[in-house]
C-alpha positions in Angstrom: -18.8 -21.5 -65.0 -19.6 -18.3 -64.0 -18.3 -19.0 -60.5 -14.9 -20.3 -61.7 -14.6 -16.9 -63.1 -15.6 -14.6 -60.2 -13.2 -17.1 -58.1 -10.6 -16.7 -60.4 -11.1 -12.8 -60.8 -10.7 -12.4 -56.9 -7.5 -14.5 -57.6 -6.2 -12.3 -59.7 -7.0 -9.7 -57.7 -4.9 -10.5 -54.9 -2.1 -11.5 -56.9 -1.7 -8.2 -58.7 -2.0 -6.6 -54.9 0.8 -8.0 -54.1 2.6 -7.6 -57.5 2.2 -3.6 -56.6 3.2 -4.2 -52.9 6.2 -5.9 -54.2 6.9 -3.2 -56.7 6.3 -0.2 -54.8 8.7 -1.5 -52.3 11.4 -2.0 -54.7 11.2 1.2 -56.4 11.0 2.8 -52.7 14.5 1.0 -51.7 15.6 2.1 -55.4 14.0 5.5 -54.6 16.4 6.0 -51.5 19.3 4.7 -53.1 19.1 7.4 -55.9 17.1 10.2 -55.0 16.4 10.3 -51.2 15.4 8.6 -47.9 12.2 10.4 -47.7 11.1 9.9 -51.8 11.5 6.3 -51.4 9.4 5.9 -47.9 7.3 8.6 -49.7 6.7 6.0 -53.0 6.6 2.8 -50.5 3.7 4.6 -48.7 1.9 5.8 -51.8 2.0 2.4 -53.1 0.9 0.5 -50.4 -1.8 3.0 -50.2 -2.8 2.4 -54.2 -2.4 -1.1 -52.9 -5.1 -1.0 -50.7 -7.6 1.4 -52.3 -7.3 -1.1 -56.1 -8.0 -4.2 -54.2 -10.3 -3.1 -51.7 -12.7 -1.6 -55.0 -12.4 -4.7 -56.5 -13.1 -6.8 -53.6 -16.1 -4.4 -53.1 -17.4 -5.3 -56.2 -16.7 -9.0 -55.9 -18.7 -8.7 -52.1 -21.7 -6.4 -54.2 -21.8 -9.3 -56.5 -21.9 -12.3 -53.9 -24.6 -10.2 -51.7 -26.9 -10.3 -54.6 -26.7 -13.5 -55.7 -27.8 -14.6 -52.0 -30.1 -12.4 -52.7 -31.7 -13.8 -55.2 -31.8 -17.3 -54.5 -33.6 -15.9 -51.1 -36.1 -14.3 -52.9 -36.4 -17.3 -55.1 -36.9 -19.9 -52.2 -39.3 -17.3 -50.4 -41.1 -17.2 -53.6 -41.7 -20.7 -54.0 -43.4 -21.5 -50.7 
């Protein structure tokens, strides 16, 4: 159970990075359209950027998570010899 849900977290995870991707290049194109060339490269950049930084945290917690587990069922093996 408690696999499914770090699975499914890490799903959710890249979904809603690309949901901002998506979104941050729609508001840039709408961005140039309206306001400017350079605010809407300006917001496609920025969101790409927020992009990256939310789903690299996340996956950095995700990869903290996994490490530790191993961790423990190496210390658990090593301590049943």
């Amino acid at each position: 159970m408690r696999q499914a849900v770090i699975k499914s977290f890490d799903l959710l995870v890249t979904v809603l990075a690309g949901l901002i991707v998506i979104v941050a290049l729609i508001a840039g194109v709408a961005g140039m359209a309206k306001v400017g060339f350079f605010y809407g490269l300006a917001v496609i950049i920025g969101g790409i950027l927020y992009a990256i930084v939310f789903a690299g945290g996340l996956y950095l917690l995700i990869g903290i998570h996994e490490n530790s587990k191993r961790t423990a069922d190496a210390v658990e093996r090593l301590a049943s010899r």
